[in-house]
N, CA, C and O atoms as a GROMACS GRO file, in nm:
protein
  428
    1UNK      N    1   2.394  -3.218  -0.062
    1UNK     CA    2   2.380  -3.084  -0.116
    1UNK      C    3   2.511  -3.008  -0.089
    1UNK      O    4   2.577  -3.004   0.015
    2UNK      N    5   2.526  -2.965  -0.176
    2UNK     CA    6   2.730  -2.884  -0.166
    2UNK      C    7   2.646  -2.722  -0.112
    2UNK      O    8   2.532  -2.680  -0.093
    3UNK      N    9   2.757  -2.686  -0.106
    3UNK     CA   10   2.782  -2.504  -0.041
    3UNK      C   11   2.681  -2.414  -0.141
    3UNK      O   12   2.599  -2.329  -0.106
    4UNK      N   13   2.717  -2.465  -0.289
    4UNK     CA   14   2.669  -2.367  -0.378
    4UNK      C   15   2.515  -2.407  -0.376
    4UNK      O   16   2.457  -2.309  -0.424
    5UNK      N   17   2.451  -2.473  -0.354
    5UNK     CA   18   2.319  -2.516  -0.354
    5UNK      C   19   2.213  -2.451  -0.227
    5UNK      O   20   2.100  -2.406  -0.210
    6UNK      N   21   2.350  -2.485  -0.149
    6UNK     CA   22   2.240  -2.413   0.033
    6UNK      C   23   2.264  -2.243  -0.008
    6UNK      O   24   2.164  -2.171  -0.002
    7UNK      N   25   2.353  -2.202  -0.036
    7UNK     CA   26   2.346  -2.079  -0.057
    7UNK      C   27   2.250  -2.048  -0.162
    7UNK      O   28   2.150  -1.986  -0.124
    8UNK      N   29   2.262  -2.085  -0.314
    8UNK     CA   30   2.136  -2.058  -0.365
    8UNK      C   31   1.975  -2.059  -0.326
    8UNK      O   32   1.886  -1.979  -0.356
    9UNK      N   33   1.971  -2.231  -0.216
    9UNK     CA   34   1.837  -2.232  -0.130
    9UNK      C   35   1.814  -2.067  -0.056
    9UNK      O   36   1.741  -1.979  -0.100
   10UNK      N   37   1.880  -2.061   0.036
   10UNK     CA   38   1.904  -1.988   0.111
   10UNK      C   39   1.856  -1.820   0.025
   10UNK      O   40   1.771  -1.745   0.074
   11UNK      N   41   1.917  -1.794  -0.085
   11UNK     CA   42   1.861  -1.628  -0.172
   11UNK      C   43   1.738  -1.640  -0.179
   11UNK      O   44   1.659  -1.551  -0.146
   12UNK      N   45   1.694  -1.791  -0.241
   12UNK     CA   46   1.582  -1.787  -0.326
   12UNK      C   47   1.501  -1.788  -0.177
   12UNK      O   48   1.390  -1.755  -0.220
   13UNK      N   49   1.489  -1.796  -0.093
   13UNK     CA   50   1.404  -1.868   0.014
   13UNK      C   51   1.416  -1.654   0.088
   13UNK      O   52   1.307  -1.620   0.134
   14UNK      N   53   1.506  -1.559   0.095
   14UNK     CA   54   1.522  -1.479   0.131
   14UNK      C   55   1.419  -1.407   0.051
   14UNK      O   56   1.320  -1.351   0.099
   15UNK      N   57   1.459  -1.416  -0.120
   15UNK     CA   58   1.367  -1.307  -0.219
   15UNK      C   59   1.203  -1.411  -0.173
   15UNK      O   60   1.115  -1.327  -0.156
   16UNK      N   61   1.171  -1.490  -0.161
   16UNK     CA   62   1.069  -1.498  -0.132
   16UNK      C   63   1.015  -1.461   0.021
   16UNK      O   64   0.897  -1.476   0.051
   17UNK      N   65   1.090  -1.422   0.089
   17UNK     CA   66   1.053  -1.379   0.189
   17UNK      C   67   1.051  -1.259   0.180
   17UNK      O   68   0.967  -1.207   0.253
   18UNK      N   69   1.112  -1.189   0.118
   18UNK     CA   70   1.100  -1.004   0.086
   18UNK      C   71   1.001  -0.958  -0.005
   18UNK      O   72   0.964  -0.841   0.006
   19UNK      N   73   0.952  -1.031  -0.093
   19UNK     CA   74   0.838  -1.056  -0.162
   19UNK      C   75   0.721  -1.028  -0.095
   19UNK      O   76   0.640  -0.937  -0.114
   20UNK      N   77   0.722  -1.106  -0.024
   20UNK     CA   78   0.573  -1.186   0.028
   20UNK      C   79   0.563  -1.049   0.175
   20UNK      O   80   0.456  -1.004   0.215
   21UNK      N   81   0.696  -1.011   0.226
   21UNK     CA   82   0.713  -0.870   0.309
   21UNK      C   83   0.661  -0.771   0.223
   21UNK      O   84   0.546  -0.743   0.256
   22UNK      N   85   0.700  -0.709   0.128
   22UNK     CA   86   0.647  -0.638   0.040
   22UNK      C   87   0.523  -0.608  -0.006
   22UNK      O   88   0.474  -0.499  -0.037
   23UNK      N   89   0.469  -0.741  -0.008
   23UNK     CA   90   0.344  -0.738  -0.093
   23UNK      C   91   0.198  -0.716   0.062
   23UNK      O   92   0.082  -0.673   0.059
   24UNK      N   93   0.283  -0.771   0.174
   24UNK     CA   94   0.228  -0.679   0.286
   24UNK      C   95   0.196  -0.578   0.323
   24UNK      O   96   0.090  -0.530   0.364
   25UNK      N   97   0.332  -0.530   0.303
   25UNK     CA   98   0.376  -0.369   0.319
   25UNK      C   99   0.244  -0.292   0.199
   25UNK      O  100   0.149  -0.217   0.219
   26UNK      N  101   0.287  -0.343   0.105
   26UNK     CA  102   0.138  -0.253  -0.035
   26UNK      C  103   0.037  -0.264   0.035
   26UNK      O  104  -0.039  -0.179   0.081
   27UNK      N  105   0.036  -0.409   0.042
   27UNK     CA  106  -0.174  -0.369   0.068
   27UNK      C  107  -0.176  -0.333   0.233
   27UNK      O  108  -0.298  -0.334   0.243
   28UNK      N  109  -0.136  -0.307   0.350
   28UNK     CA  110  -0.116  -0.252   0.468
   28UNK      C  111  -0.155  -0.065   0.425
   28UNK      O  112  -0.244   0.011   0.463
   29UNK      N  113  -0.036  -0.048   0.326
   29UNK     CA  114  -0.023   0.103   0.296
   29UNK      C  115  -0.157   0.153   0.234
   29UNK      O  116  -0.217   0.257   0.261
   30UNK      N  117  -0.196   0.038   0.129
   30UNK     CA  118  -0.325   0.082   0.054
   30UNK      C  119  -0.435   0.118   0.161
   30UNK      O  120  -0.500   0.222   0.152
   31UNK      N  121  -0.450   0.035   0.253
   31UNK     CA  122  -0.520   0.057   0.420
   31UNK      C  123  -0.530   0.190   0.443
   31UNK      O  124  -0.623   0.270   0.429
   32UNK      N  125  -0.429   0.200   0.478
   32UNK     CA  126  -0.362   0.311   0.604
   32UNK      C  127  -0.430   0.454   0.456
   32UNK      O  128  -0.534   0.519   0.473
   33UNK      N  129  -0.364   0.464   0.363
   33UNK     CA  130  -0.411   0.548   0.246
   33UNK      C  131  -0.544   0.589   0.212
   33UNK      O  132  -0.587   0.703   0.189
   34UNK      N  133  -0.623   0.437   0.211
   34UNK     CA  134  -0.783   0.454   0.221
   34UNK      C  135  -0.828   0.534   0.318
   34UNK      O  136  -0.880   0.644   0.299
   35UNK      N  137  -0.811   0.490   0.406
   35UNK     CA  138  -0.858   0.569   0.571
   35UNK      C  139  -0.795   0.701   0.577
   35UNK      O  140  -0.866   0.787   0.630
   36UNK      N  141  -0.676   0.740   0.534
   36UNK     CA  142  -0.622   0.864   0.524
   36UNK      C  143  -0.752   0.942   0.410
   36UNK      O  144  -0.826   1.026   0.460
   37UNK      N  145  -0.766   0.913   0.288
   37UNK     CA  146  -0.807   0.997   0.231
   37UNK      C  147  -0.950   0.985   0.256
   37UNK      O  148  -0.997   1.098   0.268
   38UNK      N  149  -1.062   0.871   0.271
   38UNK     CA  150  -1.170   0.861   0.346
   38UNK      C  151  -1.161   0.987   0.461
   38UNK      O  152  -1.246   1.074   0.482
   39UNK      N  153  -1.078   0.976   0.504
   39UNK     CA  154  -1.080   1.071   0.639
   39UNK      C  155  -1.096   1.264   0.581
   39UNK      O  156  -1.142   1.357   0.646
   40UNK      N  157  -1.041   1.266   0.446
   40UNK     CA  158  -1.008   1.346   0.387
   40UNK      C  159  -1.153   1.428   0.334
   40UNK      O  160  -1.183   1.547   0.344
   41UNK      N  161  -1.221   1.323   0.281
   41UNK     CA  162  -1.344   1.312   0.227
   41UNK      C  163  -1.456   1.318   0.276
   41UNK      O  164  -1.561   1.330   0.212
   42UNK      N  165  -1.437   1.306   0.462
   42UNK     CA  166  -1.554   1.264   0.500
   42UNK      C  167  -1.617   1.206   0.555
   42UNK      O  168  -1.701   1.239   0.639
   43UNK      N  169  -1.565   1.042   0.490
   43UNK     CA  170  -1.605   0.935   0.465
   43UNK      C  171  -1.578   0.886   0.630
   43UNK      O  172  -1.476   0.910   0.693
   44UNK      N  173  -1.708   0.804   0.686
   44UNK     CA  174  -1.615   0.806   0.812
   44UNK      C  175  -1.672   0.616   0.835
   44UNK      O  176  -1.706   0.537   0.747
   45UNK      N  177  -1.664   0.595   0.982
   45UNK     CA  178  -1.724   0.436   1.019
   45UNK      C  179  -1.698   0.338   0.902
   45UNK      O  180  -1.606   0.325   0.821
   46UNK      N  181  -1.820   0.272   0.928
   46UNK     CA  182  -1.784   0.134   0.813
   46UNK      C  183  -1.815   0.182   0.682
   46UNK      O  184  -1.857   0.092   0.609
   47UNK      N  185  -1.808   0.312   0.620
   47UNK     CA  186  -1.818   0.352   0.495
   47UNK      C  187  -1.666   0.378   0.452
   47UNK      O  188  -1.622   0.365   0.338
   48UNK      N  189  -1.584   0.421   0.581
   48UNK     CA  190  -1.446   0.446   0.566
   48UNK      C  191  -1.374   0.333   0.526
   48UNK      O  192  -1.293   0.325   0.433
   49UNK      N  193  -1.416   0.225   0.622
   49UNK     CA  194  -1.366   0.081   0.618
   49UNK      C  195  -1.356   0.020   0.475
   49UNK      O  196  -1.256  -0.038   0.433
   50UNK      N  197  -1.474   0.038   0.404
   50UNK     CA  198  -1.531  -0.011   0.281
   50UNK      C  199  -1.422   0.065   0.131
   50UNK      O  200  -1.362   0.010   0.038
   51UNK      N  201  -1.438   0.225   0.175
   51UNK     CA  202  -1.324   0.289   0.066
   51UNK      C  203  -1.196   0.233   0.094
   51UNK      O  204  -1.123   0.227  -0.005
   52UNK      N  205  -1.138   0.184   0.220
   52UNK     CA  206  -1.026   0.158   0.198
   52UNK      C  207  -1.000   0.016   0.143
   52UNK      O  208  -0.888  -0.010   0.100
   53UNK      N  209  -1.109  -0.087   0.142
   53UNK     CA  210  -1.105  -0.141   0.094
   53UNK      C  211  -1.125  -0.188  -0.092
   53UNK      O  212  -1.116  -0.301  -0.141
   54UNK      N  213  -1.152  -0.064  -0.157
   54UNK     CA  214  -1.148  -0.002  -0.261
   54UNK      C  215  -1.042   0.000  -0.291
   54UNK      O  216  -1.010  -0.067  -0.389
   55UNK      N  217  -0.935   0.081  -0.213
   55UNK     CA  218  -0.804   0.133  -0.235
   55UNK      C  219  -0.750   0.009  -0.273
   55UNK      O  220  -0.713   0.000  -0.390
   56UNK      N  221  -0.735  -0.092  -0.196
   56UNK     CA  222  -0.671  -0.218  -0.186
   56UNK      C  223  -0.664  -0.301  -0.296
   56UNK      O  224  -0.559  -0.356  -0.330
   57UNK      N  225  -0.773  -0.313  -0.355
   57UNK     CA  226  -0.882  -0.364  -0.478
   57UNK      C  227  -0.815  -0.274  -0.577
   57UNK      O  228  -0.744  -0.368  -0.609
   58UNK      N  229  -0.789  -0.214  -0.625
   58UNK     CA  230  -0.743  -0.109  -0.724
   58UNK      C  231  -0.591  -0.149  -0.738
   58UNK      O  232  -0.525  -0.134  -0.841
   59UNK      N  233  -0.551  -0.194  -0.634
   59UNK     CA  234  -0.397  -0.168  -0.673
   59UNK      C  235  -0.382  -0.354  -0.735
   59UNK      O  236  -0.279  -0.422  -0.730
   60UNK      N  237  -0.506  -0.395  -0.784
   60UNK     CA  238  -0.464  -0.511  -0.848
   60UNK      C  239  -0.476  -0.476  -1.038
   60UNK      O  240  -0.446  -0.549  -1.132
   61UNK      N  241  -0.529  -0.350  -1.037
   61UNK     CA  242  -0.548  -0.347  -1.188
   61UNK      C  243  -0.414  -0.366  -1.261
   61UNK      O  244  -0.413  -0.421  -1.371
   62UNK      N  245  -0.292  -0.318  -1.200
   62UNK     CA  246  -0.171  -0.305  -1.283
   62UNK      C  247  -0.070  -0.318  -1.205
   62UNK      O  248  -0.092  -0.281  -1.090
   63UNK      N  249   0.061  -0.370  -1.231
   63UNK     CA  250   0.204  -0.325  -1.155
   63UNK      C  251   0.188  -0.180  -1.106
   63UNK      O  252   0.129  -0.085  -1.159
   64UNK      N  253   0.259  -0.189  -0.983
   64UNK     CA  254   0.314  -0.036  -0.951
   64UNK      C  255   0.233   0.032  -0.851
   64UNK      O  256   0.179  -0.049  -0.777
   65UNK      N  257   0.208   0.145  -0.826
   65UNK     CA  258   0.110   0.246  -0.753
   65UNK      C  259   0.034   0.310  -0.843
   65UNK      O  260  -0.064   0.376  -0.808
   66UNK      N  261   0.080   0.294  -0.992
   66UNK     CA  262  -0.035   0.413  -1.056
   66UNK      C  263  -0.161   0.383  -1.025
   66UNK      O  264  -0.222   0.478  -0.975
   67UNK      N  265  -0.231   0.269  -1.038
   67UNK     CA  266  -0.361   0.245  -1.055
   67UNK      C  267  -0.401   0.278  -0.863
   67UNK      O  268  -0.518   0.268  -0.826
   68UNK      N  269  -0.331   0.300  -0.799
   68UNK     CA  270  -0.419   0.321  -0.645
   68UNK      C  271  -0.425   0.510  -0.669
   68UNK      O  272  -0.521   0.583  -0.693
   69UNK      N  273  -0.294   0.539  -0.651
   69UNK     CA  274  -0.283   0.704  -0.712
   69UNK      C  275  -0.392   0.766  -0.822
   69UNK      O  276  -0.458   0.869  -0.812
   70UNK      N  277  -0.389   0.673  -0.928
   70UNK     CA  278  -0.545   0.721  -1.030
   70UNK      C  279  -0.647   0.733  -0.946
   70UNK      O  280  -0.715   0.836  -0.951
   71UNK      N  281  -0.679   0.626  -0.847
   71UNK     CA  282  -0.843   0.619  -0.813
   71UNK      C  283  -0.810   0.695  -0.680
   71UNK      O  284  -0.909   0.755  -0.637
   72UNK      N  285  -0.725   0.705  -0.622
   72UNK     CA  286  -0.809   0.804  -0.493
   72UNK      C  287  -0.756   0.957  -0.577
   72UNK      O  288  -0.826   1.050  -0.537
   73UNK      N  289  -0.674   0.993  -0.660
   73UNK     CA  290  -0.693   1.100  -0.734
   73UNK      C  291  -0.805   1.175  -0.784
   73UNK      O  292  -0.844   1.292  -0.774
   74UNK      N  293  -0.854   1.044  -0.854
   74UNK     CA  294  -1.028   1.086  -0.871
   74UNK      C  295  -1.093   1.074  -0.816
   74UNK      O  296  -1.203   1.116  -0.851
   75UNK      N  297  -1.082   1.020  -0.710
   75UNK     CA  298  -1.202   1.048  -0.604
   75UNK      C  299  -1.173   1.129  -0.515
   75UNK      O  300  -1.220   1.094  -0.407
   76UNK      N  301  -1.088   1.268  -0.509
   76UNK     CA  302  -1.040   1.330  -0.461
   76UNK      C  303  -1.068   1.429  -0.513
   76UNK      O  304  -1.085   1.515  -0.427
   77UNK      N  305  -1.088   1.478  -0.641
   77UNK     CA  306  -1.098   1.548  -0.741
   77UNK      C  307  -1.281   1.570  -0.747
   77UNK      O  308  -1.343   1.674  -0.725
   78UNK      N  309  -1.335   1.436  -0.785
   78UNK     CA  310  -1.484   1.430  -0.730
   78UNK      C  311  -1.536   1.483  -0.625
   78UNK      O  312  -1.647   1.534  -0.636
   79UNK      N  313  -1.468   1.482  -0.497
   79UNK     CA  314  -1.493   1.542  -0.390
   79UNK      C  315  -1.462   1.656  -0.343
   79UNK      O  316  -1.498   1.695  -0.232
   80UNK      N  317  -1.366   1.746  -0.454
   80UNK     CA  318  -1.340   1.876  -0.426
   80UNK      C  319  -1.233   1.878  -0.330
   80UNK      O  320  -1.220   1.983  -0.268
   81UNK      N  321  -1.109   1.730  -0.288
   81UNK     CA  322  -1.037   1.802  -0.180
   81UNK      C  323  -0.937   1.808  -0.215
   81UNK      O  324  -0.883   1.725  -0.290
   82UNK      N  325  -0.881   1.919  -0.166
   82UNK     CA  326  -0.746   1.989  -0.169
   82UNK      C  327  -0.595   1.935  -0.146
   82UNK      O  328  -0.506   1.948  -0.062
   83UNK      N  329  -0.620   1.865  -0.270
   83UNK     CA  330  -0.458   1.755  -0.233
   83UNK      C  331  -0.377   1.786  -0.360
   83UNK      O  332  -0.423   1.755  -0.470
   84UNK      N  333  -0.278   1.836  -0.348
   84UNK     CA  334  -0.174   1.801  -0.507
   84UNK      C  335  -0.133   1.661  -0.519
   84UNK      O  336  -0.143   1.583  -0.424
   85UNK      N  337  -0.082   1.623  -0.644
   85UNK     CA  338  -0.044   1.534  -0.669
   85UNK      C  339   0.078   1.516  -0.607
   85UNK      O  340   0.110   1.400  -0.581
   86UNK      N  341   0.178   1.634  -0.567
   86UNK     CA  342   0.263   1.548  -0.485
   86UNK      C  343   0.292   1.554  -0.324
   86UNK      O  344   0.399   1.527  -0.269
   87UNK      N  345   0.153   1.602  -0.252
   87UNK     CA  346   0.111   1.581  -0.146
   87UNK      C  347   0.090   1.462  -0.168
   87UNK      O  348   0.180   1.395  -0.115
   88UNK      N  349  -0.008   1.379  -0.237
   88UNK     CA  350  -0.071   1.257  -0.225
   88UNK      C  351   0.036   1.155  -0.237
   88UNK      O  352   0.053   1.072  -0.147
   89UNK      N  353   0.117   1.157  -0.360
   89UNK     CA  354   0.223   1.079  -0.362
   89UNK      C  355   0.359   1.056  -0.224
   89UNK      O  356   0.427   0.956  -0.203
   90UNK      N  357   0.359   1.207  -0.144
   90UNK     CA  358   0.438   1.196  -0.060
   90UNK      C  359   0.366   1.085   0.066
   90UNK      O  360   0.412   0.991   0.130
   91UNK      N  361   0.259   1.138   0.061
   91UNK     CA  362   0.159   1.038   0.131
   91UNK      C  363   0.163   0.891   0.148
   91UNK      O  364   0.160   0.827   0.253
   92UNK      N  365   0.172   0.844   0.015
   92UNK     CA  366   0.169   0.690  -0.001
   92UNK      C  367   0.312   0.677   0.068
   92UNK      O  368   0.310   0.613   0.173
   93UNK      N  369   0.428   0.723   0.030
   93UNK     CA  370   0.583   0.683   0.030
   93UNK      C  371   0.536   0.712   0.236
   93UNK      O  372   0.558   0.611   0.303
   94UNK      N  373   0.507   0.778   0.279
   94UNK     CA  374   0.503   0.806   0.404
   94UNK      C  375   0.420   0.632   0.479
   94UNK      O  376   0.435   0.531   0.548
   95UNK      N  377   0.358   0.693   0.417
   95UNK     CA  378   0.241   0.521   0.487
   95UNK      C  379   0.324   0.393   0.408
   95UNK      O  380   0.313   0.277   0.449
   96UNK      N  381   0.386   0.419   0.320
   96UNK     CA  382   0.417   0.278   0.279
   96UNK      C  383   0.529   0.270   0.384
   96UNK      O  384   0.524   0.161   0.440
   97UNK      N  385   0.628   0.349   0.429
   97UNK     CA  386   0.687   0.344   0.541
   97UNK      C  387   0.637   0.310   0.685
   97UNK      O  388   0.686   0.219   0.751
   98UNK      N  389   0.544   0.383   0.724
   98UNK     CA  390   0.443   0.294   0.798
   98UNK      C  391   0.421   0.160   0.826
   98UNK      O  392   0.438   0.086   0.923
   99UNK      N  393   0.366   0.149   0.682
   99UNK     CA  394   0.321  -0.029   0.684
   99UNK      C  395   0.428  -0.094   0.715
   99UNK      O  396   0.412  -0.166   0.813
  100UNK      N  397   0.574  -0.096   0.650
  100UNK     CA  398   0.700  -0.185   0.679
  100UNK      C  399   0.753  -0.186   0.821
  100UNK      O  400   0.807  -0.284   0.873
  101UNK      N  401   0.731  -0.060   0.883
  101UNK     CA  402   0.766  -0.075   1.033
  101UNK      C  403   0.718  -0.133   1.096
  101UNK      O  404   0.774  -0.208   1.177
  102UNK      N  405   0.526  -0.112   1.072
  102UNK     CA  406   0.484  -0.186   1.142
  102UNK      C  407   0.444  -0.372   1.139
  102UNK      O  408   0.399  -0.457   1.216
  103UNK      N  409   0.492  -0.362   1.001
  103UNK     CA  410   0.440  -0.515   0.968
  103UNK      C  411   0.625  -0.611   1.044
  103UNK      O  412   0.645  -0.722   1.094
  104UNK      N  413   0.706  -0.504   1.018
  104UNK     CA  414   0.894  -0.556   1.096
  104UNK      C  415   0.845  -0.568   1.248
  104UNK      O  416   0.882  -0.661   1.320
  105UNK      N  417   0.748  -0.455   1.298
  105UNK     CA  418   0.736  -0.509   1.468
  105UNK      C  419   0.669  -0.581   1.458
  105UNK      O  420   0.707  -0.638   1.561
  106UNK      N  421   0.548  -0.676   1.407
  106UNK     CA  422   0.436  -0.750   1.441
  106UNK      C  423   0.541  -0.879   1.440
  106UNK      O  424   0.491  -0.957   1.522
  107UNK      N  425   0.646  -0.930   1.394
  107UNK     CA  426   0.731  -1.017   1.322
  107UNK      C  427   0.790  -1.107   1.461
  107UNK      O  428   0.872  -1.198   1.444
   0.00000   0.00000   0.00000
């Protein structure tokens, strides 16, 4: 195997490791988000447990954050609580920070 090959091993073997970090980091944050807005709502014990596991579940409908942002939006909205849209959004970017720190110390 020449230079140019271990180095290519080597990216591809990195983006799959930042990937597979990433895709931690989402569903960790979707967690931490559930239980944040459960907490928001109410929602407490293994009923809390269960919405955040909702949250988690949702963010498979589509690429991206919209589809987690839609559903605790509306169920936020359903529940009468007092969140703007870019409270909530600052929210996720906050916990998705969260999740990466803490998923870099568990490491």
């Amino acid at each position: 195997m020449n230079t140019f090959d271990q180095r290519k091993d080597g990216f591809e073997k990195k983006f799959a490791h930042d990937e597979e970090l990433q895709f931690k980091a989402q569903a960790r944050r979707n967690k931490l988000l559930g239980l944040w807005a459960a907490d928001l709502m109410g929602i407490t014990g293994d009923d809390a447990d269960a919405y955040a596991k909702e949250v988690i579940k949702a963010d498979f409908e589509e690429a991206g954050d919209d589809d987690v942002f839609r559903k605790v939006r509306a169920d936020f909205d359903a529940k009468n609580v007092d969140q703007s849209d870019h409270q909530l959004r600052r929210t996720m970017d906050e916990l998705l920070a969260t999740a990466m720190e803490q998923i870099q110390n568990e490491a």
